[in-house]
SEVOTI-839481 format. One record per atom (N, C-alpha, C): atom name; residue number from 1; residue in three letters; x, y, z. Coordinates in Angstrom, 3 decimals. Example, Ala and Ser with C-alpha at 12.3 -4.5 7.8 and 13.67 -1.06 7.14 Angstrom:
BEGIN
> N  1  ALA  13.190  -5.690  7.800
> CA  1  ALA  12.300  -4.500  7.800
> C  1  ALA  13.200  -3.300  7.800
> N  2  SER  12.850  -2.250  7.080
> CA  2  SER  13.670  -1.060  7.140
> C  2  SER  12.900  0.030  7.870
***
This chain:
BEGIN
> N  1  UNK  70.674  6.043  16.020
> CA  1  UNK  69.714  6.485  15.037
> C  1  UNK  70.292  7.592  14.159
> N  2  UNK  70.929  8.283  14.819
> CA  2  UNK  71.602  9.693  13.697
> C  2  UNK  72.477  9.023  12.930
> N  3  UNK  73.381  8.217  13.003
> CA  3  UNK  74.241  7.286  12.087
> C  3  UNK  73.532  6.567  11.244
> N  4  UNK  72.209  6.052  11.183
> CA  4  UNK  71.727  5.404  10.112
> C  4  UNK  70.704  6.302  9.722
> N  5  UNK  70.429  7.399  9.882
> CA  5  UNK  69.728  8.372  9.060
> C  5  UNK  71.223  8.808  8.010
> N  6  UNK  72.465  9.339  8.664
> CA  6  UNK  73.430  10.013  7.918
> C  6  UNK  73.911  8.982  6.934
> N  7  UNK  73.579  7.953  7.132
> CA  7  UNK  73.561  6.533  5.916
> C  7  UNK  73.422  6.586  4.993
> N  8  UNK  71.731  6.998  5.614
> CA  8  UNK  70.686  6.727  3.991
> C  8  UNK  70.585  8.303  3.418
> N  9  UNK  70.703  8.831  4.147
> CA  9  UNK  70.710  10.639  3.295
> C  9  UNK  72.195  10.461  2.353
> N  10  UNK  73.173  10.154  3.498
> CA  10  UNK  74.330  10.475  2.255
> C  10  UNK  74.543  9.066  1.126
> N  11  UNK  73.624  7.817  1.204
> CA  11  UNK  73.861  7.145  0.304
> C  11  UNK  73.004  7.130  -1.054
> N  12  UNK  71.887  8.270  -0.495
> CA  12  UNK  70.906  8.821  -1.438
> C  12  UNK  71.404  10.183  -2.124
> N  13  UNK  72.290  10.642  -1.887
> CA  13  UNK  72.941  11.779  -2.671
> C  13  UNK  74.534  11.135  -3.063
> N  14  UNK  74.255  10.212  -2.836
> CA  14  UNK  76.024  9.397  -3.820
> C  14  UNK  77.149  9.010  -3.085
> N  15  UNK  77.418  9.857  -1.830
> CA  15  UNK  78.538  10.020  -0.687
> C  15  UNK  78.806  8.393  -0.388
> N  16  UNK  79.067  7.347  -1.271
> CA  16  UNK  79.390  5.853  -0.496
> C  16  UNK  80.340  5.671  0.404
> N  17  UNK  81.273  6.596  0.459
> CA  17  UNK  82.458  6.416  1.219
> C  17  UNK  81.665  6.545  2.800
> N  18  UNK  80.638  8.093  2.986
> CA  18  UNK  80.633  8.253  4.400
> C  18  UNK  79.466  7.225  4.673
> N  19  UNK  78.253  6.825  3.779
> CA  19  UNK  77.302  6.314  3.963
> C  19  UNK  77.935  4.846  4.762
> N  20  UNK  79.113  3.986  3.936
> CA  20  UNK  79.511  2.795  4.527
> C  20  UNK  80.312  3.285  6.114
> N  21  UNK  81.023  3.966  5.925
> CA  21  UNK  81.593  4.479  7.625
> C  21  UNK  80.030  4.833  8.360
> N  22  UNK  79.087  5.752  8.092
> CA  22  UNK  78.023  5.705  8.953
> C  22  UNK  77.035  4.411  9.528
> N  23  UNK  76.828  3.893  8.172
> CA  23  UNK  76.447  2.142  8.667
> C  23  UNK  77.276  1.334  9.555
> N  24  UNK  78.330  1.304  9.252
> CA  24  UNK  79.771  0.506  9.895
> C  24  UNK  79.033  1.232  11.844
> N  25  UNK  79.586  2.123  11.915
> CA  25  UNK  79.209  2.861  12.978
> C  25  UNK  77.841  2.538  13.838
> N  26  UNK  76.987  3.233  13.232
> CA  26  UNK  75.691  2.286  13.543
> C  26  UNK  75.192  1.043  14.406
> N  27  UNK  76.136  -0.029  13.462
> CA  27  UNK  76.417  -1.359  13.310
> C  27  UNK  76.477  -1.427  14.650
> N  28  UNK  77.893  -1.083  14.644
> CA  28  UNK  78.906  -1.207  15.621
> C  28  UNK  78.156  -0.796  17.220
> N  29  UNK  77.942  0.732  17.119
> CA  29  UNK  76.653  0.901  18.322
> C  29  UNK  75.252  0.394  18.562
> N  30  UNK  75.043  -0.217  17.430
> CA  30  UNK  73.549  -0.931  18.049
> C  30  UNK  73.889  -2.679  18.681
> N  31  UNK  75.068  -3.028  18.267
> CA  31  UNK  75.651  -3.912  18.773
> C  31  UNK  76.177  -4.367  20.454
> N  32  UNK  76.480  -3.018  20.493
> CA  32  UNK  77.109  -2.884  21.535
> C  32  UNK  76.477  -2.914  22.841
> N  33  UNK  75.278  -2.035  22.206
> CA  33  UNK  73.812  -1.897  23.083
> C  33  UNK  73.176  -2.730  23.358
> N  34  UNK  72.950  -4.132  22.475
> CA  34  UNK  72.628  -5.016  22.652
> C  34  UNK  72.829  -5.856  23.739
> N  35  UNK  74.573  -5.638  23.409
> CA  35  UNK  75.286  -6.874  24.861
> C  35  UNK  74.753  -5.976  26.292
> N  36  UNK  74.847  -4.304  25.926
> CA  36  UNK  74.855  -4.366  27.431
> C  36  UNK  73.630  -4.201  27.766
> N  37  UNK  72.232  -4.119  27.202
> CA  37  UNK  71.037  -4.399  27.308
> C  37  UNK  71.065  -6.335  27.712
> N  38  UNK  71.557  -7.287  27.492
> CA  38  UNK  71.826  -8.348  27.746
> C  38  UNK  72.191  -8.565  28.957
> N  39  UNK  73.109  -7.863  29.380
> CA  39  UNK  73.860  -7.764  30.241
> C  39  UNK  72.961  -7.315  31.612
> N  40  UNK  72.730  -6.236  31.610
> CA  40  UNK  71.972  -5.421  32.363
> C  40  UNK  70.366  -6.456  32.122
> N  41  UNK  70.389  -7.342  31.765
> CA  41  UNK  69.067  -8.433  31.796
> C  41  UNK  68.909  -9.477  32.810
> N  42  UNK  70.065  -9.972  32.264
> CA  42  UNK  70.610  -11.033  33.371
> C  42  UNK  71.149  -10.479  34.479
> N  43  UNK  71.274  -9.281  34.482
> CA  43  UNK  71.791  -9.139  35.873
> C  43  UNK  70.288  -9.022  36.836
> N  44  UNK  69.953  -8.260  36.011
> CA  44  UNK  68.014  -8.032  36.638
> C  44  UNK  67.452  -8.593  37.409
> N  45  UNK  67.768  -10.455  36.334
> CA  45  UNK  66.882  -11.136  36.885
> C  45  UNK  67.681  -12.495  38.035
> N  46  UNK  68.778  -12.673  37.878
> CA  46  UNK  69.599  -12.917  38.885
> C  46  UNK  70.362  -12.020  39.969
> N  47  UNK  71.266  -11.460  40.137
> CA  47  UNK  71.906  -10.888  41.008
> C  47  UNK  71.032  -9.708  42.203
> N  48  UNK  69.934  -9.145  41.337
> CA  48  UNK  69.275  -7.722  41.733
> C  48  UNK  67.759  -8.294  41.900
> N  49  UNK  67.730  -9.706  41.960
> CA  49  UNK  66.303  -10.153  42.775
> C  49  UNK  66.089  -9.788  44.160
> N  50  UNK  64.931  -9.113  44.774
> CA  50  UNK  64.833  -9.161  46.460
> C  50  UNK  63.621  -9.942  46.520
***
């Protein structure tokens, strides 16, 4: 979330260079979170059944 606030603040005062590295970033961590929210799903509901 702080990477896509520092996005839109610095792509609203002109900064495109950091705004695209902060999105890129973002990207990249909400991505990531995804798989291991995925991950940590399937494990849930297979491996960690009693």
């Amino acid at each position: 979330m702080i990477f896509l606030v520092v996005s839109i603040i610095a792509g609203l005062l002109g900064f495109t260079g950091i705004s695209a590295a902060s999105a890129d970033i973002a990207r990249f961590l909400f991505y990531v979170f995804v798989v291991i929210f995925l991950v940590l799903l399937i494990l849930g509901l297979t491996i960690f059944r009693v």
